[in-house]
Structure formats: C-alpha cells, structure tokens
C-alpha positions as a Markdown table, in Angstrom:
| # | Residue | x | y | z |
|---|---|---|---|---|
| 1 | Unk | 141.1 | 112.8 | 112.0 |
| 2 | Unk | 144.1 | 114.1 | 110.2 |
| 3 | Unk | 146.7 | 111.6 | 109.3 |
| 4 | Unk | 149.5 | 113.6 | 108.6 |
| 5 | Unk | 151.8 | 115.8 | 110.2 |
| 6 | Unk | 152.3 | 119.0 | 109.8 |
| 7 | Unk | 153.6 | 120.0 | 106.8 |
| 8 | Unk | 156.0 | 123.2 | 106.7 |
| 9 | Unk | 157.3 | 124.5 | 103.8 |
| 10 | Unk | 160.9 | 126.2 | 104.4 |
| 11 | Unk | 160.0 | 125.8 | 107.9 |
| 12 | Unk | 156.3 | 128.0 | 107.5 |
| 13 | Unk | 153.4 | 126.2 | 107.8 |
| 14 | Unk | 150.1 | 127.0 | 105.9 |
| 15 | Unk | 146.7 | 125.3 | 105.6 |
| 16 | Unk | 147.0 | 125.3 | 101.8 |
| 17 | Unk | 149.9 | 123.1 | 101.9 |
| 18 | Unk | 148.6 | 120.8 | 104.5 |
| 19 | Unk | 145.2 | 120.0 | 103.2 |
| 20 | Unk | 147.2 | 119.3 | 99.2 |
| 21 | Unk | 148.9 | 117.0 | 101.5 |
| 22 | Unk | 146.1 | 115.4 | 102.8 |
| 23 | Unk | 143.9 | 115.3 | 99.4 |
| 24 | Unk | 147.2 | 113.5 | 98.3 |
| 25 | Unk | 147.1 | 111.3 | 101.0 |
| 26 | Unk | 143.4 | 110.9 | 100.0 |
| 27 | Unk | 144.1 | 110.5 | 96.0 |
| 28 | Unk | 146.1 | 107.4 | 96.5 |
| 29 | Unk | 144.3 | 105.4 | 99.4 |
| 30 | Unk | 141.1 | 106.7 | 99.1 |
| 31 | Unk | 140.4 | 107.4 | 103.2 |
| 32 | Unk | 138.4 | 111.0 | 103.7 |
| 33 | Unk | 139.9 | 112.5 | 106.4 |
| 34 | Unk | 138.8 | 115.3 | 108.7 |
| 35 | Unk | 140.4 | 118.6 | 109.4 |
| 36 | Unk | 141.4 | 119.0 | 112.7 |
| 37 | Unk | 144.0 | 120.4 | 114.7 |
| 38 | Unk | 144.6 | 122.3 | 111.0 |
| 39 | Unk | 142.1 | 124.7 | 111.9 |
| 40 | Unk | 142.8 | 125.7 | 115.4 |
| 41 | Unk | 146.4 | 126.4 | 113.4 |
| 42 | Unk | 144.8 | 128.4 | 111.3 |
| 43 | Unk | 142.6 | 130.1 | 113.8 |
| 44 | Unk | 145.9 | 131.2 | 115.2 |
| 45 | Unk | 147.3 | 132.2 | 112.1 |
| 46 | Unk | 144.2 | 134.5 | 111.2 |
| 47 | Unk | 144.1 | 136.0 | 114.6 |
| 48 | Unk | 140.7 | 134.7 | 115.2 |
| 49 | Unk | 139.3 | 136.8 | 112.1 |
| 50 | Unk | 136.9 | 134.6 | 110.5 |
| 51 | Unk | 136.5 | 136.6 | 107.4 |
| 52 | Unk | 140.4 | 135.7 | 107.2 |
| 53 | Unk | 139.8 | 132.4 | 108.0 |
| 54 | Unk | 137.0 | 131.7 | 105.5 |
| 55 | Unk | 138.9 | 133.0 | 102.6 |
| 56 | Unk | 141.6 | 130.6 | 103.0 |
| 57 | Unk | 139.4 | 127.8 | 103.5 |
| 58 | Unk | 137.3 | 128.9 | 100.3 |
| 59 | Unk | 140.0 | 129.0 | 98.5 |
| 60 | Unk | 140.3 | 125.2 | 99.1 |
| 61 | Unk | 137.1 | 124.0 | 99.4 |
| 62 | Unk | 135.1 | 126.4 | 97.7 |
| 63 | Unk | 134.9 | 124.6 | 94.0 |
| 64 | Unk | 134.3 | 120.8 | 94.2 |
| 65 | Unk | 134.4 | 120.8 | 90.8 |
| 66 | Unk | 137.3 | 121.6 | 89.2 |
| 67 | Unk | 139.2 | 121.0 | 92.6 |
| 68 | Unk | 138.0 | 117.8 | 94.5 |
| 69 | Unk | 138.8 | 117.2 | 97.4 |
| 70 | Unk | 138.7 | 114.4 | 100.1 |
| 71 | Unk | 137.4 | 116.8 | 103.1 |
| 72 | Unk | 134.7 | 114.9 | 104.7 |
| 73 | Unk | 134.2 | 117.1 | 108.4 |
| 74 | Unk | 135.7 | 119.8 | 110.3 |
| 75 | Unk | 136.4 | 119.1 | 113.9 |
| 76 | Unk | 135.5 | 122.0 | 116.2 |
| 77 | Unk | 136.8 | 122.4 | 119.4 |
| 78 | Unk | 135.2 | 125.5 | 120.9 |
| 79 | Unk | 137.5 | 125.3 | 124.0 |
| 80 | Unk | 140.5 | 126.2 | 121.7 |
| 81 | Unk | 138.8 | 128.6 | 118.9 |
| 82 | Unk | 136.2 | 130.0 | 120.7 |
| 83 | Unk | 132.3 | 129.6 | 120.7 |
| 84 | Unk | 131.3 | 132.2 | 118.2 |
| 85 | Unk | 134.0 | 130.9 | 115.5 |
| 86 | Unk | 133.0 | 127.7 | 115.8 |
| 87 | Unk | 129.3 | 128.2 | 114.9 |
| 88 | Unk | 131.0 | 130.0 | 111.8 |
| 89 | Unk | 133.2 | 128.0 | 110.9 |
| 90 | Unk | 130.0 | 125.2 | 111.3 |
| 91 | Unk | 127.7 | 127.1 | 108.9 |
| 92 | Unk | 130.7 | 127.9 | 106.3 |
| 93 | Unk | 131.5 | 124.4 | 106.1 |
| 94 | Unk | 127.4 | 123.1 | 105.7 |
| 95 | Unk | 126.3 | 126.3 | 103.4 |
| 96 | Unk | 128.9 | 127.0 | 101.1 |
| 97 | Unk | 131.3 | 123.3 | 101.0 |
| 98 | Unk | 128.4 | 120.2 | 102.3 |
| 99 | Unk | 131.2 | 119.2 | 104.7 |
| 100 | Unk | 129.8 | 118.1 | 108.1 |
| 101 | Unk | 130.7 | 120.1 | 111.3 |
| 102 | Unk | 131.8 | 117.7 | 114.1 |
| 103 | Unk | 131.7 | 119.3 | 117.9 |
| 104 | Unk | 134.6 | 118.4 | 119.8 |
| 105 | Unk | 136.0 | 118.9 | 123.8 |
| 106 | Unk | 139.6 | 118.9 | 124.6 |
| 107 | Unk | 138.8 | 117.2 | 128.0 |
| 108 | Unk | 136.6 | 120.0 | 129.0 |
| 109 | Unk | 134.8 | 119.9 | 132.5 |
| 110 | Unk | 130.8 | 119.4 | 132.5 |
| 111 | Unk | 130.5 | 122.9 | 131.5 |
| 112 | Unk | 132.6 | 123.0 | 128.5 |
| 113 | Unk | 131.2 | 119.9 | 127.3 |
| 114 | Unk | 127.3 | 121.1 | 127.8 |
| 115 | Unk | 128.5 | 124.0 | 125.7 |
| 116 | Unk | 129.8 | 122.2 | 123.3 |
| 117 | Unk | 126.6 | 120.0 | 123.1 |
| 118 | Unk | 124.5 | 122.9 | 123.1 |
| 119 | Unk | 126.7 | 124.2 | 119.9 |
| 120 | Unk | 126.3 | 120.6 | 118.3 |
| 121 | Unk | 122.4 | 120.8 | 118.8 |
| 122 | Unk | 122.0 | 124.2 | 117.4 |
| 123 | Unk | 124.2 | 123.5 | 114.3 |
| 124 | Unk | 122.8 | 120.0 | 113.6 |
| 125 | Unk | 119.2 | 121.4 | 113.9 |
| 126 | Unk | 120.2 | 124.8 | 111.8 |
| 127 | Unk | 117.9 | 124.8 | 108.1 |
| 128 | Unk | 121.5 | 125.4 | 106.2 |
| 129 | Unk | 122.9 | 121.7 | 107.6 |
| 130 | Unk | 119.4 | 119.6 | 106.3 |
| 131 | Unk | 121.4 | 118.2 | 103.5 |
| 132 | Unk | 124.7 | 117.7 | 105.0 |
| 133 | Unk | 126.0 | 114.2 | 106.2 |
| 134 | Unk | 125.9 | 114.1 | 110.4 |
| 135 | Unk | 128.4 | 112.2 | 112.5 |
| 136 | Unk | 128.5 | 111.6 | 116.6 |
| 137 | Unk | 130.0 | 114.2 | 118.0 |
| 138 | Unk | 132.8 | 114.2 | 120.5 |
| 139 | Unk | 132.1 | 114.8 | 123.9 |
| 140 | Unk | 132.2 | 111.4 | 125.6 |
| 141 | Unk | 135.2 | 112.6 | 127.7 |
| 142 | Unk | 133.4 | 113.1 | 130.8 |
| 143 | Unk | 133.8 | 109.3 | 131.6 |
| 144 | Unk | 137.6 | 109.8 | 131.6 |
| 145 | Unk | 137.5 | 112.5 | 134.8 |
| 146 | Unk | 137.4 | 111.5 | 138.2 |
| 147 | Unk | 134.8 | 114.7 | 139.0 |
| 148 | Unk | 132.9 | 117.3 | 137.5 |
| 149 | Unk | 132.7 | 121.3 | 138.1 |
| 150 | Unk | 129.1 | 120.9 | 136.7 |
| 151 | Unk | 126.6 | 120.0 | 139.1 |
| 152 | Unk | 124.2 | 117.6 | 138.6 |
| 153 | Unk | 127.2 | 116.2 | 136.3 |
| 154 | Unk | 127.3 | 116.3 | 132.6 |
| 155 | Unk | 127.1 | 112.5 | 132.8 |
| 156 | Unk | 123.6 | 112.9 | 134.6 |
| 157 | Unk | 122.4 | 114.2 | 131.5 |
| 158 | Unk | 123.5 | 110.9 | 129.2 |
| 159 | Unk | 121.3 | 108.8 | 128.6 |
| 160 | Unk | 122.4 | 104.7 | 128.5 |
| 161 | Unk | 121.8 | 105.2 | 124.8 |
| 162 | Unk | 124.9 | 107.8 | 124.9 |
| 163 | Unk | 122.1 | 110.6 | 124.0 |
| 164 | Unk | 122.7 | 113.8 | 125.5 |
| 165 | Unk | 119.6 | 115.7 | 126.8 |
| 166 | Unk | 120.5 | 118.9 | 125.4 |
| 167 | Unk | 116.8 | 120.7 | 126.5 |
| 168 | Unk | 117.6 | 119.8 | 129.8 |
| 169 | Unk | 121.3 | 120.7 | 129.9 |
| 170 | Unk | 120.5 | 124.3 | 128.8 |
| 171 | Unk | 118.1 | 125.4 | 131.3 |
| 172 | Unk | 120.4 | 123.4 | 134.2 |
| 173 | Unk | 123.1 | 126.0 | 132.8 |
| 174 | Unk | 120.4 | 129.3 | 132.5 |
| 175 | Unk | 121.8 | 131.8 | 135.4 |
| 176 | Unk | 124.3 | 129.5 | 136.8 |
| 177 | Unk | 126.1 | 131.1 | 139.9 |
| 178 | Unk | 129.4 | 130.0 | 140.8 |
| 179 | Unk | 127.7 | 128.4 | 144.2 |
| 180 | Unk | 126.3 | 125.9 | 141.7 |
| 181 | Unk | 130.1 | 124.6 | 140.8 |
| 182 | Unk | 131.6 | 122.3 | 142.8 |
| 183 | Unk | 134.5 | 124.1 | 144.3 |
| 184 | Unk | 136.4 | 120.7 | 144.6 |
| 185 | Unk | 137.1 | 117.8 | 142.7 |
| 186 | Unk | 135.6 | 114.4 | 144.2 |
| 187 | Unk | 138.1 | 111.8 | 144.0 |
| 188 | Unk | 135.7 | 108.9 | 142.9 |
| 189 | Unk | 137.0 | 105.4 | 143.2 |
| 190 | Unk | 137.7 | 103.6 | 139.6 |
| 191 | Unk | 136.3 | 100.0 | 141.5 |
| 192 | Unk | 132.8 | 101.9 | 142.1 |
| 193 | Unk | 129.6 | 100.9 | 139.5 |
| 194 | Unk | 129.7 | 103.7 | 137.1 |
| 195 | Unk | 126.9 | 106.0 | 138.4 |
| 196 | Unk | 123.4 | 105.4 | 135.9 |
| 197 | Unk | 122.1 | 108.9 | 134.5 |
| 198 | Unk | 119.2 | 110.7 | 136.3 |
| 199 | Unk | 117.7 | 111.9 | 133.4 |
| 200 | Unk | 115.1 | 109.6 | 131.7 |
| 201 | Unk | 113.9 | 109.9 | 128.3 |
| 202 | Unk | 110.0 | 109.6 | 130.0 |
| 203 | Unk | 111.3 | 112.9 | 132.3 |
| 204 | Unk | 113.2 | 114.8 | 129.1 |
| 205 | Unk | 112.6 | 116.3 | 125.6 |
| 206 | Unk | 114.5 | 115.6 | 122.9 |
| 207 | Unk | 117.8 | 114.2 | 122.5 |
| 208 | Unk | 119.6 | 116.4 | 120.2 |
| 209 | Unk | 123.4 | 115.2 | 120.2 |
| 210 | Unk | 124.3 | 111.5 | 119.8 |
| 211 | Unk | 126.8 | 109.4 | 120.7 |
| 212 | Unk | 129.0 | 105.6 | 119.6 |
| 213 | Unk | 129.6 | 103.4 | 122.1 |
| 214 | Unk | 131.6 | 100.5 | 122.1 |
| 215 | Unk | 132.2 | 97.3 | 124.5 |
| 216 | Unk | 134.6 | 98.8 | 126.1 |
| 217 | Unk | 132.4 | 102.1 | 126.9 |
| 218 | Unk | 131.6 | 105.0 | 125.3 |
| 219 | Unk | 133.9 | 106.5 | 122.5 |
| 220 | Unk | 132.3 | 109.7 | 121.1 |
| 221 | Unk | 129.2 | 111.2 | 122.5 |
C-alpha cells in the first residue's frame, strides 16, 4: 500500500511528485510499496484516457536504469477506474515496467468481486505477465457483508483453501438476468457457523485467483 499522504505541491497534486515521495520513502527504509489510491487520482486527472495515463506513468517507471525505483505492484480497483483501464493499466505495468498488477474490490457485492476475479485470472494467465512476480489478490471482502446480490454467493465459489473458482464463476455470470439477483439483502446473524463453499475442487476446474488467510480469517483473496 502507499504510506504516504498525498503530496500537493502549491496545493496541486500530481503522480510525479507523489511517487519521488514514495521512492524517497523507499531510499531510506528500504520498504517497496505499492501504488494505490495514486492511480485512481490519476485516472481522474487523465479523464480516463489511458494513453494520458501511461505517459505519465512511463515517464516514471519506464527506465529502471538510470531511474530506480521502489514500485513493487499497482493496486487495481475496477469498481473505481473501470474494467477496460484496469486490464491496461495491468499489461502496461507487466510488459513495459515487470511490476505486478494486484486486483482489488472496494467492498463490491458478489458481482463486482467475480469481475474482479475474472480480471485477476485473465491478467495473471496473460503470456506478457510469465515473468512478473504474483501476489494474492484482494477480494476477500465478501466475508465482511451480511448478504450478497450474487446468487449462489461469491463466497460459494471459495474454496476453504481461499481459492476462487474462477471457471465456475464465469459461466454462473454468462446471461445473468436481474431475476437471478437477490432483490434484498438477507440479514444473516454474526453468531451463525460461517456457511462452507458449495463448490468442491473434485466438482470444479482450475483455481485461478488465490487468496492469504490468517487465524483470524481470511485477509486477501
């Protein structure tokens, strides 16, 4: 994540200044950090325009070697920049800087969060990200909601492992109607056994997106 505020400059914001800030913040601890809510800010800046947006970012990350840099993933949140830019944005940052892409929710519903896997799976599995370092991606906000709009739930397609069953998820999602989304929130009761997934890996393909858990549940999915 980022570690640092924003940084304005006469009260203006830009990326350039913010990641110097961070590569400075880098230089003298040594922690990589990951760009974050910096590039929904520059999304905004650009107007969405990705050719906009690229040349900023190759400006910065474009030559490792005479300008370093300690840049080690770009959070994604398609919920705030959009689906298309984030695949972009994904492939810029494996092809042309070897920065790993991490997909992120913003405590989507079930159907955010399966698109967001579905993202995840196709840029992890993509030829241009073979060499790039992969880390867990973030959608293990589902067991923070009391409900889902998805049904069967996005949690139904976690495995215990944390694995989501992405093959699955896309053809549950192929023509979905809106008599297939709950059109109420069911208020489950926090005392309840957490319901087990319905999907078994004997029953599934692949598991393309992975998750960390902890002790005290599930962190990142």
């Amino acid at each position: 994540e980022e570690p640092l505020k924003k940084q304005a400059v006469d009260k203006k914001w830009s990326i350039i200044d913010q990641v110097i800030a961070l590569d400075n913040f880098w230089n003298i601890g040594e922690i990589h950090y990951a760009l974050d809510e910096s590039l929904a800010d520059l999304a905004e800046d650009c107007d969405y325009n990705f050719g906009n947006i690229a040349a900023d970012l190759r400006r910065l990350f474009g030559d490792r070697v005479n300008r370093p840099h300690g840049c080690a993933a770009f959070v994604l949140k398609p919920a705030l920049i959009g689906l298309e830019l984030s695949l972009q944005l994904a492939k810029l940052a494996h092809e042309e800087f070897q920065i790993s892409a991490v997909f992120s929710s913003s405590f989507d519903s079930g159907i955010g969060l399966a698109f967001t896997s579905i993202l995840a799976a196709v840029s992890d599995r993509a030829p241009f990200s073979s060499k790039v370092k992969k880390y867990a991606h973030g959608v293990g906000t589902f067991g923070m909601l009391g409900g889902d709009t998805l049904s069967p739930s996005f949690e139904s397609y976690v495995s215990k492992e944390g694995l989501v069953n992405v093959n699955s998820l896309s053809r549950a999602l192929y023509g979905l109607s809106l008599n297939e989304m709950s059109d109420r929130l069911p208020v489950l009761d926090p005392a309840s056994p957490k319901r087990e997934s319905t999907i078994s890996l004997n029953e599934s393909d692949d598991y393309l997106a992975k998750t960390s858990t902890s002790t005290s549940g599930r962190d990142i999915a």
